[in-house]
C-alpha positions in Angstrom: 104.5 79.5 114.4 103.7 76.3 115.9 100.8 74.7 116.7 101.0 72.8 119.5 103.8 72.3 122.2 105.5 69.6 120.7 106.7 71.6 117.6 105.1 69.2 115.0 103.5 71.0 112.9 104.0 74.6 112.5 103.4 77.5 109.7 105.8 80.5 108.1 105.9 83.7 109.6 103.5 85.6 107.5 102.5 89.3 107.9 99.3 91.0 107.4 99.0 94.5 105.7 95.8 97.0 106.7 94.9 100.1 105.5 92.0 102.8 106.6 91.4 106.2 105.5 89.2 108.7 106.7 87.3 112.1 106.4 86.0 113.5 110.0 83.6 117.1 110.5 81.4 118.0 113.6 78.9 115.1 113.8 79.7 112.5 110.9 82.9 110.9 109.9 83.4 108.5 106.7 86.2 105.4 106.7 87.3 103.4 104.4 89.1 100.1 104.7 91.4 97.1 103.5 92.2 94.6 105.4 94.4 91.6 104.4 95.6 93.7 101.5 97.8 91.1 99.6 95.6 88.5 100.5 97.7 86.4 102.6 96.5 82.9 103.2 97.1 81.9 106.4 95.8 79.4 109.7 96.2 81.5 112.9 95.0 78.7 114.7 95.0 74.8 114.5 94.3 71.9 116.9 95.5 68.3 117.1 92.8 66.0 115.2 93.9 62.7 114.9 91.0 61.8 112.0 92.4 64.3 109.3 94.7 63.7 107.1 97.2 66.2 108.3 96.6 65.3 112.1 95.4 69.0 112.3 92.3 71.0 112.0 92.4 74.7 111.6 90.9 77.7 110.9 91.5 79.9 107.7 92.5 83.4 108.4 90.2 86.4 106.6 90.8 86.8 103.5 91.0 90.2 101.6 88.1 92.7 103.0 87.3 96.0 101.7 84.9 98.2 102.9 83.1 101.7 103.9 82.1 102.8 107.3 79.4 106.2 107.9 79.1 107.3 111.7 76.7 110.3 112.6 77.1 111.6 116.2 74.2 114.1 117.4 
């Protein structure tokens, strides 16, 4: 992936691995989740900064997130 159109700095291909399970009756439902699952570190997104040391400034991808979601409907 590069980062900006002149191809000088760019990252590896990296993949992201999610998982959600779930329970569902009339009126509630209960989820569970994992996201980043291997913790993969990773910058989806950088920007030429010409005061860093790398020329770059980015943003870290999530890390690993785990989690549990209740809805009621009524």
């Amino acid at each position: 992936m590069d980062y900006d159109s002149s191809n000088s700095l760019e990252q590896k291909a990296y993949m992201l691995t999610n998982f959600r399970l779930g329970l569902a009756a009339e009126g509630w439902r209960l989820e569970g989740y994992i996201n980043n699952a291997f913790d993969t570190h990773y910058i989806p997104i950088a920007y030429p900064f010409p005061g860093s040391q790398s020329g770059y400034v980015g943003e870290s991808g999530d890390p690993l997130t785990a989690g549990v979601t209740v809805g009621f409907t009524f």
